[in-house]
One Martini backbone bead per residue (centre of mass of N, CA, C, O) as a GRO file, in nm:
protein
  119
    1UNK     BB    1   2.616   1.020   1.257
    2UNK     BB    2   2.263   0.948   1.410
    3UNK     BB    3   2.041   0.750   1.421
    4UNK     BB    4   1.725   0.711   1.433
    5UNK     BB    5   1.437   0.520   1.573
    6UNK     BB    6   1.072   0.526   1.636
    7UNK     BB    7   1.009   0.247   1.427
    8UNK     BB    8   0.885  -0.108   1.382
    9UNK     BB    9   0.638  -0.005   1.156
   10UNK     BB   10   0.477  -0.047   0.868
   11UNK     BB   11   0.326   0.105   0.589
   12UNK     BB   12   0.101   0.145   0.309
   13UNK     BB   13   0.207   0.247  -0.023
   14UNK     BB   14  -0.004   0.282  -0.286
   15UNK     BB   15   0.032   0.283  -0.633
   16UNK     BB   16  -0.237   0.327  -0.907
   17UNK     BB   17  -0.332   0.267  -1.257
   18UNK     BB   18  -0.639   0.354  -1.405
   19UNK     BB   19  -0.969   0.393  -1.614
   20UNK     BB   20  -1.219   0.376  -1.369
   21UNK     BB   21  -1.271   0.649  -1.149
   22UNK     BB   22  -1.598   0.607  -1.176
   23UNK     BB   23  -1.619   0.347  -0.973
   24UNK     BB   24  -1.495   0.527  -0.732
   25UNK     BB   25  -1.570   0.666  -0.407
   26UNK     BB   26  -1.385   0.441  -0.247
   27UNK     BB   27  -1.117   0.360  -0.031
   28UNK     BB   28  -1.139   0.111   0.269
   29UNK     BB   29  -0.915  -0.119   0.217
   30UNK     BB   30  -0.669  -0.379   0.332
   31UNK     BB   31  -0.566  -0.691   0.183
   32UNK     BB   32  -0.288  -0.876   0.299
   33UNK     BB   33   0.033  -1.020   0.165
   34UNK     BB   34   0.340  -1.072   0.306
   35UNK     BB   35   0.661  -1.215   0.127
   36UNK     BB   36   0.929  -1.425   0.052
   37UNK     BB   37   1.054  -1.557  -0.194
   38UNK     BB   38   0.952  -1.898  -0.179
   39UNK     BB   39   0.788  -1.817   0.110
   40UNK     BB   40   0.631  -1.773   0.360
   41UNK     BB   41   0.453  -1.592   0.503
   42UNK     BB   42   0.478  -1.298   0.654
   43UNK     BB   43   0.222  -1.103   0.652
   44UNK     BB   44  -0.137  -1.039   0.771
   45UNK     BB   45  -0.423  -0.884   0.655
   46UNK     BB   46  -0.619  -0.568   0.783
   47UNK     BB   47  -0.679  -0.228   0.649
   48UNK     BB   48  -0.749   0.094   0.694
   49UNK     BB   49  -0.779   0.336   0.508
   50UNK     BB   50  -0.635   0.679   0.527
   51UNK     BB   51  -0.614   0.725   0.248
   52UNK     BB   52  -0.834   0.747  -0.112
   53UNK     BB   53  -0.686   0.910  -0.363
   54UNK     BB   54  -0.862   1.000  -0.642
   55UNK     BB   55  -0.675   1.092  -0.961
   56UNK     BB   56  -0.561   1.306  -1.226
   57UNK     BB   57  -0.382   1.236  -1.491
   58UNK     BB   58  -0.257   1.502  -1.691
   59UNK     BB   59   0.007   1.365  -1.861
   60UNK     BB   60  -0.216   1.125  -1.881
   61UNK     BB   61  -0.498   1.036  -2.063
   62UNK     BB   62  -0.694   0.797  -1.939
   63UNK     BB   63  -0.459   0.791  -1.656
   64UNK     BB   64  -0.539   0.756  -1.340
   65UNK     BB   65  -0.481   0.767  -0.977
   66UNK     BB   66  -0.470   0.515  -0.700
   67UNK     BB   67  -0.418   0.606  -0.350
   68UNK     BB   68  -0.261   0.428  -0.071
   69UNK     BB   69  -0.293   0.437   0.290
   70UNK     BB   70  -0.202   0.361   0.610
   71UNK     BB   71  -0.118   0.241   0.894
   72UNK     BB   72   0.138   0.191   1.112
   73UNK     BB   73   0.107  -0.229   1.158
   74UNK     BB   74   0.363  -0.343   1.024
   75UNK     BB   75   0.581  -0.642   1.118
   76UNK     BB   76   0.919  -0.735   1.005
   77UNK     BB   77   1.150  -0.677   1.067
   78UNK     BB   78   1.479  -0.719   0.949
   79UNK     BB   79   1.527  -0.673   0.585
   80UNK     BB   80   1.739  -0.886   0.369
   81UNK     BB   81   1.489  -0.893   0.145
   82UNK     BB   82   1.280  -0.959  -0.070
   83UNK     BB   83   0.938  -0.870  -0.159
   84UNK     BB   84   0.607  -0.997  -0.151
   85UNK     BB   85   0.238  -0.876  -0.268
   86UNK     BB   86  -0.045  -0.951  -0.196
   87UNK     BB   87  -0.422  -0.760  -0.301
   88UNK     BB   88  -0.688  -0.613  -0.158
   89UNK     BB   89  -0.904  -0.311  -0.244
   90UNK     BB   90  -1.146  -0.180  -0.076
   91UNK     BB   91  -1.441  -0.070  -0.225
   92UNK     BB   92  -1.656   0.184  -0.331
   93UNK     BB   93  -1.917   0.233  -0.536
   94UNK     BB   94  -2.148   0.473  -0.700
   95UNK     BB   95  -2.356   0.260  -0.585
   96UNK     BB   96  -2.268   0.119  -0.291
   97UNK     BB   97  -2.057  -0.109  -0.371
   98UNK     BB   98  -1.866  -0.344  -0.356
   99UNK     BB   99  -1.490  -0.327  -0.503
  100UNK     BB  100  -1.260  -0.534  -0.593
  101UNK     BB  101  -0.876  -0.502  -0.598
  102UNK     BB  102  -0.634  -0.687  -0.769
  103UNK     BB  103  -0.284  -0.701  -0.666
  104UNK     BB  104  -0.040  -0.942  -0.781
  105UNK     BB  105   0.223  -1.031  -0.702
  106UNK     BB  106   0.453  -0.789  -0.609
  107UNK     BB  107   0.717  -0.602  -0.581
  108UNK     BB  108   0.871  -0.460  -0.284
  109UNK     BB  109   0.894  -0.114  -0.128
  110UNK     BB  110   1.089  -0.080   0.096
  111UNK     BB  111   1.080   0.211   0.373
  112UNK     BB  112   1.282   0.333   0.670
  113UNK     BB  113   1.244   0.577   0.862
  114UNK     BB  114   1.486   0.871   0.922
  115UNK     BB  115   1.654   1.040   1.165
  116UNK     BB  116   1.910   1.285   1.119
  117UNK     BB  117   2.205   1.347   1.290
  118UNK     BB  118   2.445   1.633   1.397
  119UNK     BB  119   2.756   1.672   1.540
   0.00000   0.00000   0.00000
């Protein structure tokens, strides 16, 4: 078996769970900071959602999902070790109006795809 690695950039897939979904028309951006537990920031900035994607869950009536993607465009180098994140979601409300989701310090599960050959 052969590993084969095309990307040493990570994008963020955040999904989280809200009872507000009328309250946003889109999600527009996300300003992140991610460090290891204890240490100084390992990355920080601003991307834009490629996917701003708010659905409502079938199986739990009264709580919303909203899906967040970004570009693979945070370089992490290779992580031994746990990460924390926080978030802030920038959105438009029905009105038009800027409306930020506040996301803070939760533990990150980062995934590495791998593509993966049989000889």
């Amino acid at each position: 078996m052969t590993e084969i690695n095309y990307s040493q950039n990570y994008l963020l897939d955040i999904d989280f769970h809200t009872d507000t979904i009328n309250q946003y028309k889109s999600l527009d951006s996300i300003q992140y900071s991610i460090s290891a537990p204890g240490n100084s920031v390992t990355q920080a900035g601003v991307l834009p959602i490629k996917n701003g994607k708010l659905s409502i869950r079938s199986y739990s009536p009264g709580i919303y999902r909203a899906q967040c993607t970004t570009e693979p465009r945070i370089q992490l180098g290779k992580q031994k070790q746990g990460l924390n994140g926080t978030f802030i979601i920038y959105a438009t409300d029905i009105n038009n109006q800027p409306k930020p989701v506040f996301i803070n310090d939760i533990s990150l599960a980062y995934h590495k795809p791998k593509l993966w050959g049989f000889f």
